[in-house]
C-alpha atoms as an extended CHARMM CRD file, in Angstrom:
* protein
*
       231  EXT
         1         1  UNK       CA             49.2500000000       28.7840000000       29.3820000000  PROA      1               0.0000000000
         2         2  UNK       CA             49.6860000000       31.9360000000       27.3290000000  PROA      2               0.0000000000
         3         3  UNK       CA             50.4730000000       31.8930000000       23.6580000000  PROA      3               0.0000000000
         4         4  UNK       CA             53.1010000000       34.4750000000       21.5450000000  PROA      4               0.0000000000
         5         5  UNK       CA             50.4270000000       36.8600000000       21.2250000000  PROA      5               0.0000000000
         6         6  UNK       CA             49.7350000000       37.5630000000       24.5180000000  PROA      6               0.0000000000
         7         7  UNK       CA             46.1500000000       35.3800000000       24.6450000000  PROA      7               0.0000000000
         8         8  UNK       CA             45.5590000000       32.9640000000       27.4440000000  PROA      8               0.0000000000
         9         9  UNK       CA             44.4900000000       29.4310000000       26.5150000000  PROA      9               0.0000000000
        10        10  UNK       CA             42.1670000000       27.3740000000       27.9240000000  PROA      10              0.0000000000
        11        11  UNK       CA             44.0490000000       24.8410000000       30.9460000000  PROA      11              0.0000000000
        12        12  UNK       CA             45.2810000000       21.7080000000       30.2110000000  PROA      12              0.0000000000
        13        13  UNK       CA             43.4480000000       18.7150000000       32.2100000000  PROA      13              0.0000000000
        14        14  UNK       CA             46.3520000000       17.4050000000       35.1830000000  PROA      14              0.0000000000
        15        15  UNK       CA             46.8990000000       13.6760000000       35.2570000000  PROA      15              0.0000000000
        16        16  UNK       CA             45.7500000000       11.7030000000       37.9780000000  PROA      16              0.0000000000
        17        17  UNK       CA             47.6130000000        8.8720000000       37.9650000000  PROA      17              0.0000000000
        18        18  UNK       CA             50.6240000000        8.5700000000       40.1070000000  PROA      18              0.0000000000
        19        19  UNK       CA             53.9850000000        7.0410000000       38.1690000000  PROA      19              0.0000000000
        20        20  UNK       CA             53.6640000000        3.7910000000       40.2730000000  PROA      20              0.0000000000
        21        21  UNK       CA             50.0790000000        3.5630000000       38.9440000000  PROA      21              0.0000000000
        22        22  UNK       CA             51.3230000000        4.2720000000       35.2320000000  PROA      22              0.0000000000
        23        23  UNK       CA             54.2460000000        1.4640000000       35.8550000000  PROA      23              0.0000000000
        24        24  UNK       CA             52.1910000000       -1.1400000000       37.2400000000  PROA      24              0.0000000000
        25        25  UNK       CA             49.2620000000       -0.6240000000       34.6030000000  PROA      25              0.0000000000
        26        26  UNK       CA             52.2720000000       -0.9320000000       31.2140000000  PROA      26              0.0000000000
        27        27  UNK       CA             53.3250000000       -3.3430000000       32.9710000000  PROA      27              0.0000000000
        28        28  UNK       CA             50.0960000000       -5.4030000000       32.5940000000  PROA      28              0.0000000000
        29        29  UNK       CA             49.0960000000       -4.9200000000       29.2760000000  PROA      29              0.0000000000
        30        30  UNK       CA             52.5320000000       -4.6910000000       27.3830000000  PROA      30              0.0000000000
        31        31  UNK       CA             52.2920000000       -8.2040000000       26.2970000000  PROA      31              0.0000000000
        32        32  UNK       CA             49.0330000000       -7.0810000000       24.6770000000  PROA      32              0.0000000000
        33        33  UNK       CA             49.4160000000       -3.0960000000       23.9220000000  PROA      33              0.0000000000
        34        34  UNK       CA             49.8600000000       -3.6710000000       20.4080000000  PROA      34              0.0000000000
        35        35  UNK       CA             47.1580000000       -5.3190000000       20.0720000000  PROA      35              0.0000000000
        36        36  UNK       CA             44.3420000000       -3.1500000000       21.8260000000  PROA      36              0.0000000000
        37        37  UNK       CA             46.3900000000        0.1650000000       21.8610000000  PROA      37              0.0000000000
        38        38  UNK       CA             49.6740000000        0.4190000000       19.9490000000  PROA      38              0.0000000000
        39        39  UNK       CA             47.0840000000       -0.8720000000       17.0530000000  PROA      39              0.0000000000
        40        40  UNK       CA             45.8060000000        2.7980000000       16.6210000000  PROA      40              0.0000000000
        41        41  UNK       CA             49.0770000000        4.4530000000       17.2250000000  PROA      41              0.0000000000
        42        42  UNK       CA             51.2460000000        3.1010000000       14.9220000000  PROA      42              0.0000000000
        43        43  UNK       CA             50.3580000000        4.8700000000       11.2070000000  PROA      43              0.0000000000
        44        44  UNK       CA             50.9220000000        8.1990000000       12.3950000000  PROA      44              0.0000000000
        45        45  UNK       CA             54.0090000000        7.1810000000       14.5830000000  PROA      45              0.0000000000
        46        46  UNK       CA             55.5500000000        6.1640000000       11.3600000000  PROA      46              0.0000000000
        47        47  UNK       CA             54.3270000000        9.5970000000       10.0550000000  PROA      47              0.0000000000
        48        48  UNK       CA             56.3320000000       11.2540000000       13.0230000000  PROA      48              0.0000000000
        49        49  UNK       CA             59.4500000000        9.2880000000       12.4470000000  PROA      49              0.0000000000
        50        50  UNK       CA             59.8630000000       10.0570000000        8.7810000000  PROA      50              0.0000000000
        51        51  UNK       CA             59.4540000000       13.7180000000        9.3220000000  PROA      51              0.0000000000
        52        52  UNK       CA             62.2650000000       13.3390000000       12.2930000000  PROA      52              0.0000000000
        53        53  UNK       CA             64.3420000000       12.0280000000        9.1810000000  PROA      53              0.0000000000
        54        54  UNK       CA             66.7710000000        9.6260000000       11.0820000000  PROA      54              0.0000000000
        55        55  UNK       CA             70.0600000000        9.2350000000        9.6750000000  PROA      55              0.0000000000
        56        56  UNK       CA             72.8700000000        6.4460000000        9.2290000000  PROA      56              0.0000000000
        57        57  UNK       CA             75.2050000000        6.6360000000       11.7950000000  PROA      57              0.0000000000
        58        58  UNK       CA             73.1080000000        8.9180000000       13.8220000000  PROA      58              0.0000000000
        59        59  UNK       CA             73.1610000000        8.2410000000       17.7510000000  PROA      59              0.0000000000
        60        60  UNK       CA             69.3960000000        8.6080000000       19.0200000000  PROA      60              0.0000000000
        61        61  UNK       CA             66.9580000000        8.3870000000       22.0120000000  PROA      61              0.0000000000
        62        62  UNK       CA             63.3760000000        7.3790000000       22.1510000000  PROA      62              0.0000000000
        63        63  UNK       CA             61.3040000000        8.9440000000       25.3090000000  PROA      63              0.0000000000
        64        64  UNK       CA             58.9210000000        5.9050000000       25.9330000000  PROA      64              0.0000000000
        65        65  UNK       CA             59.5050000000        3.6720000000       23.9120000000  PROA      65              0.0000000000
        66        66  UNK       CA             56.5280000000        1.4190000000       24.6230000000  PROA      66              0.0000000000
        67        67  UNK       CA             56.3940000000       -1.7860000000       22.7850000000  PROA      67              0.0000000000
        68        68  UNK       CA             59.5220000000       -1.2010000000       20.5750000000  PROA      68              0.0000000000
        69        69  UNK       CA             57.9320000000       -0.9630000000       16.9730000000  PROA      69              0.0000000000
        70        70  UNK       CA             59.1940000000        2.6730000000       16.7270000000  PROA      70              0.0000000000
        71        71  UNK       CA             62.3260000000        1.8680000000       18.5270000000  PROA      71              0.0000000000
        72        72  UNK       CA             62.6640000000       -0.9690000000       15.9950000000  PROA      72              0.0000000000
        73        73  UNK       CA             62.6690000000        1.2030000000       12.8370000000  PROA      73              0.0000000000
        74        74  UNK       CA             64.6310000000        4.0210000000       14.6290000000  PROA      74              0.0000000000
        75        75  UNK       CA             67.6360000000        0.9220000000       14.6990000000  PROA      75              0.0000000000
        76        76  UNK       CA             67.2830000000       -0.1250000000       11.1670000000  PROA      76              0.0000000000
        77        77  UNK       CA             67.7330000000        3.5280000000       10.2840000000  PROA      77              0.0000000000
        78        78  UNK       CA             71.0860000000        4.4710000000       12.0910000000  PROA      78              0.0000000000
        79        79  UNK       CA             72.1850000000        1.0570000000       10.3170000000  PROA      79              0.0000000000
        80        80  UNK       CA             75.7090000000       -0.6280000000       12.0930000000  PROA      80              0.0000000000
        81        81  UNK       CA             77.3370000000        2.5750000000       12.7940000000  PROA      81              0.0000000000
        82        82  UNK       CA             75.0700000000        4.1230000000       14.7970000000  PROA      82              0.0000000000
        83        83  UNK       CA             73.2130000000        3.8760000000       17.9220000000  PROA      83              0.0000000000
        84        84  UNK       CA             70.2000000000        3.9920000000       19.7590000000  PROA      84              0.0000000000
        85        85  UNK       CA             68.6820000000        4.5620000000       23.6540000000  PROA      85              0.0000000000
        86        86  UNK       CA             65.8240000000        3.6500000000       24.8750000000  PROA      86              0.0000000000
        87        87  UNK       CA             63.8670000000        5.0320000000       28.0570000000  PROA      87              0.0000000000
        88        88  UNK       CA             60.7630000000        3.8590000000       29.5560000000  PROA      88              0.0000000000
        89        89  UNK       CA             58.4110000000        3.6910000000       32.7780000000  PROA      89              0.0000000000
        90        90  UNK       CA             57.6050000000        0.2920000000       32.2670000000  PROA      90              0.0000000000
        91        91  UNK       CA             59.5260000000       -3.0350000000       32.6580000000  PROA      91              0.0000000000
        92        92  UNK       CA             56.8210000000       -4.9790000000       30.8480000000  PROA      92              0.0000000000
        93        93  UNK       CA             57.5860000000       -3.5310000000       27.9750000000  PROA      93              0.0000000000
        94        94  UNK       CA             61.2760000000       -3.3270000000       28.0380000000  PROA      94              0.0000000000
        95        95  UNK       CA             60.8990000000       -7.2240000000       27.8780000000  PROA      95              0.0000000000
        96        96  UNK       CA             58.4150000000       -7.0850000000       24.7860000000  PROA      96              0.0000000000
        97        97  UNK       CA             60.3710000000       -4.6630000000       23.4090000000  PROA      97              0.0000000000
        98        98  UNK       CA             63.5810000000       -7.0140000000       23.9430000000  PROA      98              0.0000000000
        99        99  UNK       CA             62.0690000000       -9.6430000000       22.4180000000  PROA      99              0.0000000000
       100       100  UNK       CA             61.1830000000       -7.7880000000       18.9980000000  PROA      100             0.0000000000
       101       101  UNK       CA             65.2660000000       -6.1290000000       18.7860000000  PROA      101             0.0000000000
       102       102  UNK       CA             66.4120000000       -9.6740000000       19.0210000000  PROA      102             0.0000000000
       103       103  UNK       CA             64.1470000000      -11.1240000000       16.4830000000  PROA      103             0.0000000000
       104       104  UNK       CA             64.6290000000       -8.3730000000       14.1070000000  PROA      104             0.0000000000
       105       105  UNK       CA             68.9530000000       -8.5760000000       14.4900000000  PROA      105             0.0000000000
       106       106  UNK       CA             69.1840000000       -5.1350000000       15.6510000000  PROA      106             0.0000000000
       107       107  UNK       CA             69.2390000000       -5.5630000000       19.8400000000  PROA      107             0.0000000000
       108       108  UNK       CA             73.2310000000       -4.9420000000       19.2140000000  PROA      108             0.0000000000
       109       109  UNK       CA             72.8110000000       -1.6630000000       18.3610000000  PROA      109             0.0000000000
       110       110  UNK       CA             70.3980000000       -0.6840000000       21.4070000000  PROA      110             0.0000000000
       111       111  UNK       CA             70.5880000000       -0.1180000000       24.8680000000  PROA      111             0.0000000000
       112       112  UNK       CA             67.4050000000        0.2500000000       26.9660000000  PROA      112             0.0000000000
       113       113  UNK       CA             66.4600000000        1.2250000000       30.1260000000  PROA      113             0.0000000000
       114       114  UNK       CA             63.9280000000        1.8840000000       32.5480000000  PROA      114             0.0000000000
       115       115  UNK       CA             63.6620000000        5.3590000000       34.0200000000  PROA      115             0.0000000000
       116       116  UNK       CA             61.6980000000        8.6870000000       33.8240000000  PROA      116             0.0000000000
       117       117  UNK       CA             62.3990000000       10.8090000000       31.6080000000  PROA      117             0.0000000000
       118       118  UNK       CA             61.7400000000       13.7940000000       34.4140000000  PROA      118             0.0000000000
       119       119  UNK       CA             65.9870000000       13.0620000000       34.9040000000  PROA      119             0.0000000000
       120       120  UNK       CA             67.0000000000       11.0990000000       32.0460000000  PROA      120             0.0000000000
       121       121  UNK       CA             70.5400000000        9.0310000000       32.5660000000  PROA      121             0.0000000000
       122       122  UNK       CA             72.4100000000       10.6770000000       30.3500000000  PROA      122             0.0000000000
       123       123  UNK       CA             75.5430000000       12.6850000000       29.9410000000  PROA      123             0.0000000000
       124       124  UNK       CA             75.1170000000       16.1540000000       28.1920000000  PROA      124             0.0000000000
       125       125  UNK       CA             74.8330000000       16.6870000000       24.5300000000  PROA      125             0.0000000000
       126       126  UNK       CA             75.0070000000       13.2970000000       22.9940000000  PROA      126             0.0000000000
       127       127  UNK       CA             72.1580000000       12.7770000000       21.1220000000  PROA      127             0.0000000000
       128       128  UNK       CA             71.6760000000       13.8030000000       17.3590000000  PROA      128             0.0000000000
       129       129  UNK       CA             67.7800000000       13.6440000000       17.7990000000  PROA      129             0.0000000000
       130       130  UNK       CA             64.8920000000       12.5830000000       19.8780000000  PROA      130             0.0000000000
       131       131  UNK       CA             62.0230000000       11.3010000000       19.1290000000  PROA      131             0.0000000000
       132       132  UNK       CA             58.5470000000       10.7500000000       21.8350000000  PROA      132             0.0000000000
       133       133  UNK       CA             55.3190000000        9.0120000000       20.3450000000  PROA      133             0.0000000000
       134       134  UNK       CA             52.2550000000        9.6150000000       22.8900000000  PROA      134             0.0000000000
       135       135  UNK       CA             54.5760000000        9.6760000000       26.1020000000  PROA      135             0.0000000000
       136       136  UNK       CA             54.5420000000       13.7880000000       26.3410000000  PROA      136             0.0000000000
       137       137  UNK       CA             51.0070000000       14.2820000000       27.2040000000  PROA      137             0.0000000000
       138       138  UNK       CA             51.6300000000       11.1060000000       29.7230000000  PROA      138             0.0000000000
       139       139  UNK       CA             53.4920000000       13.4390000000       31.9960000000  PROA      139             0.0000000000
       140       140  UNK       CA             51.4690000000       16.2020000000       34.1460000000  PROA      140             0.0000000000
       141       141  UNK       CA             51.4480000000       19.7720000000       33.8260000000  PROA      141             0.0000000000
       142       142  UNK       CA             54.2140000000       20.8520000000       35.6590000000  PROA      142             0.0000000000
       143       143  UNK       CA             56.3500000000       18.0030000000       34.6590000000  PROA      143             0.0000000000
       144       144  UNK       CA             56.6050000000       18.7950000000       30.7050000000  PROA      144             0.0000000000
       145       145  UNK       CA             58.8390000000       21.6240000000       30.7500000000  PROA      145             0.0000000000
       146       146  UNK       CA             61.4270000000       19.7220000000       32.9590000000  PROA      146             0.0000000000
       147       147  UNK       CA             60.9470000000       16.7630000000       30.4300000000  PROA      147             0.0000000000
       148       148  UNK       CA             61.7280000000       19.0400000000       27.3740000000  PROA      148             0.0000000000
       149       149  UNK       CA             64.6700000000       20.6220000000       29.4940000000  PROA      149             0.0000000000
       150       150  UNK       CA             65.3450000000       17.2250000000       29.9820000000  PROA      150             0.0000000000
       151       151  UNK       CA             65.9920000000       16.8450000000       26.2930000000  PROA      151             0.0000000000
       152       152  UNK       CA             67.4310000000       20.1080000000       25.6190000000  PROA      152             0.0000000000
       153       153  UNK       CA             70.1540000000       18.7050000000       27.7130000000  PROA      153             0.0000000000
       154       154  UNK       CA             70.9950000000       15.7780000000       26.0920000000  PROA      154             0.0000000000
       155       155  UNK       CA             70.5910000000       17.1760000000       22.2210000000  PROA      155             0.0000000000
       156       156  UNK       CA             73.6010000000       18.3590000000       20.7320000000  PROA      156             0.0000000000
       157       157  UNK       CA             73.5180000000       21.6760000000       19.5880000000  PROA      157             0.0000000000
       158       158  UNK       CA             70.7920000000       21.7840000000       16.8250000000  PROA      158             0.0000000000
       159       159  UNK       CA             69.9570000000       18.6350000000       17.6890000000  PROA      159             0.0000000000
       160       160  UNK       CA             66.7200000000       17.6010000000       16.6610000000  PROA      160             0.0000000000
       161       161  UNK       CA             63.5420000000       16.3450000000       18.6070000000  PROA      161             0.0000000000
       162       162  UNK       CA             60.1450000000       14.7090000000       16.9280000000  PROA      162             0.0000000000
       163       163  UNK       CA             56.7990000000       14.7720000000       19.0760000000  PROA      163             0.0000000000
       164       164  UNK       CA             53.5020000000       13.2680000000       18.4080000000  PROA      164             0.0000000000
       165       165  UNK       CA             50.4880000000       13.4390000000       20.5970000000  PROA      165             0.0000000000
       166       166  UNK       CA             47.5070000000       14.3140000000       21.2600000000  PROA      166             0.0000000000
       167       167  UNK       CA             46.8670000000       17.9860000000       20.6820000000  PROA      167             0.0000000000
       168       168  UNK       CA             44.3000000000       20.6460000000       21.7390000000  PROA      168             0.0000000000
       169       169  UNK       CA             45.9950000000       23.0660000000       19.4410000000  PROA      169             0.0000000000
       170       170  UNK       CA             43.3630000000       21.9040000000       17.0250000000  PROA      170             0.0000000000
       171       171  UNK       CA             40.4460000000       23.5690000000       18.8790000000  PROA      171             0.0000000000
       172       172  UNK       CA             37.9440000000       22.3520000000       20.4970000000  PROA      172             0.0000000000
       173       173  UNK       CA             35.7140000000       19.4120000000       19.0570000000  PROA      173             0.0000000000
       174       174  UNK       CA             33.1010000000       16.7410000000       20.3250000000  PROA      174             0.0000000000
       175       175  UNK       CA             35.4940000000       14.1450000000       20.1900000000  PROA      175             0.0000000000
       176       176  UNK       CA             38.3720000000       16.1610000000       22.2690000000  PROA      176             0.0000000000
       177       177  UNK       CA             35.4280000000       16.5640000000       25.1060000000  PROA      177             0.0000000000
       178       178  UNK       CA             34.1350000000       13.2360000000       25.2170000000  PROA      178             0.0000000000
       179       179  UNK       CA             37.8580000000       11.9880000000       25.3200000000  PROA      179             0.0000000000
       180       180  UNK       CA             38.8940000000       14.1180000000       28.4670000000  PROA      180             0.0000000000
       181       181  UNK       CA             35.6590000000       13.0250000000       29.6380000000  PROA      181             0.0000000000
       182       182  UNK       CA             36.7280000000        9.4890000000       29.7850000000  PROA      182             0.0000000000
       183       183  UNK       CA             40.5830000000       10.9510000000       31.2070000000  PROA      183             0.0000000000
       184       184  UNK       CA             38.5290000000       12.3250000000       33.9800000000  PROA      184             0.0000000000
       185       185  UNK       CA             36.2180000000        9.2480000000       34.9020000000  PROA      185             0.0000000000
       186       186  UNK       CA             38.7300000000        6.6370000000       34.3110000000  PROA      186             0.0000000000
       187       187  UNK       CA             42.6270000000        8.4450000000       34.8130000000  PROA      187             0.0000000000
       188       188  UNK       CA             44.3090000000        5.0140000000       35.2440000000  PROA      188             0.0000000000
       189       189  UNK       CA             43.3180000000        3.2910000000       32.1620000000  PROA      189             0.0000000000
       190       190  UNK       CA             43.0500000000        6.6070000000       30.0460000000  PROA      190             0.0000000000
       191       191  UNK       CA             45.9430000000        8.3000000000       31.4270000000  PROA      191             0.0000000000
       192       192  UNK       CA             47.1180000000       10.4550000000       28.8990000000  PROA      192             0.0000000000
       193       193  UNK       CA             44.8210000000       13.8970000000       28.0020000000  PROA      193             0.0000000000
       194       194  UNK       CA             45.4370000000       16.7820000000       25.6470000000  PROA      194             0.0000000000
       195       195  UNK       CA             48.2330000000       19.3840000000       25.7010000000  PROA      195             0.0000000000
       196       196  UNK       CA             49.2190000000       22.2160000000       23.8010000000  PROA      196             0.0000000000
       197       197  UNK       CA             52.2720000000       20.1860000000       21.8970000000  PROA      197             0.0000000000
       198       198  UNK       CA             53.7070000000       23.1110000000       19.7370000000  PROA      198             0.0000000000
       199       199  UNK       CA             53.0580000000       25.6950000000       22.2730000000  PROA      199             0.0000000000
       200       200  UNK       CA             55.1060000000       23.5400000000       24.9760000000  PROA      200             0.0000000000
       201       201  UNK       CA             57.9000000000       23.1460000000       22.5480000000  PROA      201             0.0000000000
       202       202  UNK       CA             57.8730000000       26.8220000000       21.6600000000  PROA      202             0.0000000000
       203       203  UNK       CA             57.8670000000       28.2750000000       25.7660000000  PROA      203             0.0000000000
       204       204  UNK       CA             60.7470000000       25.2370000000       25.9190000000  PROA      204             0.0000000000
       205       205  UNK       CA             62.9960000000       27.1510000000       23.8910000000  PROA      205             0.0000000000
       206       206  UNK       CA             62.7260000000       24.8130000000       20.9010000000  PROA      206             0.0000000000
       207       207  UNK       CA             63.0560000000       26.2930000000       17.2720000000  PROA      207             0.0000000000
       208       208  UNK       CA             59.7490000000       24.9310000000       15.5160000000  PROA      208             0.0000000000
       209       209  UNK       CA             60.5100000000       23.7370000000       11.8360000000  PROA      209             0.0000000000
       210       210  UNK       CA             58.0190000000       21.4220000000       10.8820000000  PROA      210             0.0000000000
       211       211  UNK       CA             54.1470000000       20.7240000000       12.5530000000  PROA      211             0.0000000000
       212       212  UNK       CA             51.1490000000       18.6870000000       11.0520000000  PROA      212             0.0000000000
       213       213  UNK       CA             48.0030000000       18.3690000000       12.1720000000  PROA      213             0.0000000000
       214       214  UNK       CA             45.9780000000       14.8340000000       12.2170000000  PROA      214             0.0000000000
       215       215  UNK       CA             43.1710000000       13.2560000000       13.3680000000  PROA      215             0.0000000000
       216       216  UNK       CA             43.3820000000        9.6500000000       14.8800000000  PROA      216             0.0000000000
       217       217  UNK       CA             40.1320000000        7.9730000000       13.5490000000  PROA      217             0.0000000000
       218       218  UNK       CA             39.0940000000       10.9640000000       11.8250000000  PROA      218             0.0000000000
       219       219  UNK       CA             38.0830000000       11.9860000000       15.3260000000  PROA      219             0.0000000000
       220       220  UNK       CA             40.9940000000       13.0020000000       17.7050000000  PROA      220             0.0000000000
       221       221  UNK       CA             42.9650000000       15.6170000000       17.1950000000  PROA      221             0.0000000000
       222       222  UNK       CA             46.8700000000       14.7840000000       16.2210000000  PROA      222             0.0000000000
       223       223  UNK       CA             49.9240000000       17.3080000000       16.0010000000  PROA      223             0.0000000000
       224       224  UNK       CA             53.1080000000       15.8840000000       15.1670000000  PROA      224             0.0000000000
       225       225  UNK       CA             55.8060000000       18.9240000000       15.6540000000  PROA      225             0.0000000000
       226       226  UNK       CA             60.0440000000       18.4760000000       14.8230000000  PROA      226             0.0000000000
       227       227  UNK       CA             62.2170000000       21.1110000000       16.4740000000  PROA      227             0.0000000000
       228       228  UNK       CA             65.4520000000       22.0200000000       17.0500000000  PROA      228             0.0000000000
       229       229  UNK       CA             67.4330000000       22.1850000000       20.3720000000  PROA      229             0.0000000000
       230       230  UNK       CA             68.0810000000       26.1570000000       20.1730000000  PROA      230             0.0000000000
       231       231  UNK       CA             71.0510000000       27.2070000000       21.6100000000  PROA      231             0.0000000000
């Protein structure tokens, strides 16, 4: 990958994991993600979502939606008028995530489905925003452009779309190493490895306005970036 000045950087590990393997592995621990995984996530998925600044009567679509905590507040925020999709790999937790819209009122206002988001099920220009909480850096190399083409096609114009994942834009660190490591020796349970977020957004076509940098346990390296679907 080469950035705007002209510099190459370093390659992005590929994911080893086929999509049946991914399926059949949510599918198995979706009853307890939350509570071994989605555990971890969750702060700075919230961070994400407020930055994405969802509106009232907004229609939206979350890429991966996992266990449905995101997908949850997402629905409270459109309120009655609007409207919210839901994509994900994983049956499992289209169930769990089922379970939590009906409890909290708000399943009337979402529709869910499972797919991939390499061809998402939807018509063109529909969605006011976007939002993807550790599901980019799930697909391999070659597949994340045609996932954020994916969702230049369904924004509307200036349509808005909020990442978080894990990032190598922050450099290189003993934590990022040791974590690829573990992608490397164990790609079905660790599936998901470092990408360049903001630079995939940028070569996407996607006008950056807003990017943070975290770290998840003080160790691994966060980006959140919102864009907007240039036209």
């Amino acid at each position: 990958m080469v950035q705007e000045n002209g510099s190459k950087l370093p390659e992005i590990l590929p994911v080893l994991r086929s999509k049946k393997e991914a399926k059949q592995f949510y599918d198995r621990v979706s009853r307890v993600y939350d509570c071994f995984i989605g555990i971890f996530e969750r702060k700075y998925a919230g961070t994400a979502l407020r930055f994405l600044s969802i509106k009232e009567g907004e229609t939206v679509l979350e890429i991966g939606f996992g266990s449905g905590r995101c997908l949850k507040r997402i629905a409270e925020s459109i309120g009655k008028t609007g409207k919210v999709y839901g994509i994900d790999i994983s049956s499992g937790m289209l169930e769990v995530t089922t379970r939590r819209l009906e409890k909290a009122g708000v399943i009337d206002r979402v529709e869910l489905c499972c797919g991939d988001a390499a061809g998402l099920p939807y018509q063109d220009n529909v969605f006011d925003a976007v939002f993807m909480s550790y599901t980019l850096e799930l697909f391999d190399t070659p597949e994340v452009p045609k996932v954020l083409k994916e969702v230049r096609r369904v924004l509307e114009e200036k349509g808005r779309l909020g990442v978080i994942g894990i990032s190598r834009e922050n450099g290189e660190s003993k934590a990022l190493g040791l974590y690829e490591w573990v992608h490397q020796k164990w790609p079905k349970y660790v599936d998901c490895r470092p990408i360049y977020l903001e630079q995939s957004l940028r070569d996407a076509g996607y006008e950056i306005r807003r990017k943070e940098k975290l770290k998840l346990l003080r160790l691994l390296p966060l980006e959140i970036v919102v864009a907007v679907n240039r036209v």
